[in-house]
Every structure is written in structure tokens, then in C-alpha cells.
C-alpha positions in Angstrom: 159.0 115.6 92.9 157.6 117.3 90.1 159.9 118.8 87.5 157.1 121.8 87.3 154.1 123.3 89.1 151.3 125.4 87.7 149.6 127.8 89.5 145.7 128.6 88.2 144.1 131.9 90.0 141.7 134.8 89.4 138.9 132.1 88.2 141.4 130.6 85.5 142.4 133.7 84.1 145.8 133.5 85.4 148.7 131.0 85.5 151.6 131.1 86.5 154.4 128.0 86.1 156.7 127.7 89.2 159.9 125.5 90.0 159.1 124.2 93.6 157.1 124.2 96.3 158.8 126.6 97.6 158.2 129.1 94.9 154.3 128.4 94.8 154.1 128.8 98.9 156.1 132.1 98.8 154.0 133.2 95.3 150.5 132.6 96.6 151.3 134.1 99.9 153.2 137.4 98.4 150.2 138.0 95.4 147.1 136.5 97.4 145.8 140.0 99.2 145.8 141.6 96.1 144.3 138.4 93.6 140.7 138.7 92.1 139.8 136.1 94.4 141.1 133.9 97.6 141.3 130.5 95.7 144.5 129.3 94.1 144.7 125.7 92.0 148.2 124.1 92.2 149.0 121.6 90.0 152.0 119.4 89.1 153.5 118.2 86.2 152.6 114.9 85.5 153.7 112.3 82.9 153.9 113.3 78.9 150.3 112.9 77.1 151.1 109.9 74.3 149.7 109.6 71.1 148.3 106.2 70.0 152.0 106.0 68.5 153.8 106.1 72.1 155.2 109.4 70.6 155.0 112.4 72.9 152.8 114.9 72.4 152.9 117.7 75.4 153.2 118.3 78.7 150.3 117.6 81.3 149.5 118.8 84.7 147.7 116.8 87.9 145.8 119.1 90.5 147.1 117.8 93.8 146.2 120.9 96.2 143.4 123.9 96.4 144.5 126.6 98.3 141.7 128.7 99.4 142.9 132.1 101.9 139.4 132.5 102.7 139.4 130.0 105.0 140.4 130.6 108.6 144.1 129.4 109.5 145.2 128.9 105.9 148.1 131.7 105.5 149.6 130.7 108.9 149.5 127.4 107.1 151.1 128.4 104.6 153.5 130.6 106.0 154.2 127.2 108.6 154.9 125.1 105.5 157.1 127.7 103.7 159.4 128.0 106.7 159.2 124.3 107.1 160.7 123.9 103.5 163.1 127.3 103.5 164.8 125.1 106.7 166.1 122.2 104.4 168.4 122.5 101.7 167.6 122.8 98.2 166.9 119.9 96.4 165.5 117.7 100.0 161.9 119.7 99.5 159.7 117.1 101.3 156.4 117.8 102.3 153.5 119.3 100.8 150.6 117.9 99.1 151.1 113.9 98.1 152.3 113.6 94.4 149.3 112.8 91.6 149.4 109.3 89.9 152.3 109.8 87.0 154.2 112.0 88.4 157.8 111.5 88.3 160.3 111.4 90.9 
């Protein structure tokens, strides 16, 4: 699993970085009817950018998922998935979008 997710919305304007899964389902569904606009990016941490040195030089993020509540069926999706993942215990989140290359697990 990722150690964090981003969260891009309102056309880039606004990010927000998230824990889980969990926290990204319950944020997008709790702050999408009052967002700029329907589409949220999720992205997961992925491996450390390198320098030519090996040395590490940030953070970096992998889109794996666009969630867009425009289209039909996509909060009960959501909400499906969120109670899907509030069912297991913390720490056996499984599910979701698949993991971008580099990702740790």
C-alpha cells in the first residue's frame, strides 16, 4: 500500500494529502457536492525521486484513479467501496485502484 495519497480537485487548485483509502473515499464523498467541479485526481506515493548521486531528493506521486461524480453510478460506487473497506480492520485495506509501478508495499 501506499504510505500516502494525494488528492488534486477544483482544476489543480486544491490538494489535499490523505492516509488511506479510506480517508480519500470518505473525503471525496463528504466535500464532492460542494467542490468547484465533479472530477477528483488520486494519486499515490510512489518511490523517492533520485538524483544522479542515488541520493534522495523528494517525495513523488503516481496517479492511479480519476474520480469523476458526474458520471452516473459513481457515488454509490464509492459509497460501495468505502463500506467495503470500513468492514475490514485497519491495516488489511485491500481493494481499490491497482498500485502504480514504484510503489511500495
Amino acid at each position: 500500500m501506499p504510505r500516502e495519497w494525494q488528492l488534486c480537485f477544483d482544476g489543480g487548485h486544491q490538494q489535499r494529502y490523505l492516509p488511506d483509502r479510506r480517508a480519500v473515499l470518505h473525503y471525496v464523498l463528504s466535500i464532492g457536492p460542494r467542490a468547484a467541479g465533479p472530477r477528483f485526481e488520486v494519486f499515490a506515493e510512489a518511490d523517492p525521486v533520485r538524483l544522479a548521486d542515488g541520493s534522495v531528493a523528494g517525495r513523488s506521486f503516481a496517479l492511479v484513479e480519476v474520480i469523476d461524480l458526474s458520471r452516473p453510478g459513481e457515488h454509490e460506487r464509492l459509497r460501495a467501496e468505502l463500506e467495503d473497506l470500513r468492514s475490514q480492520p485497519e491495516g488489511a485495506v485491500k481493494g481499490g485502484p491497482p498500485e502504480p509501478p514504484g510503489v511500495p508495499t
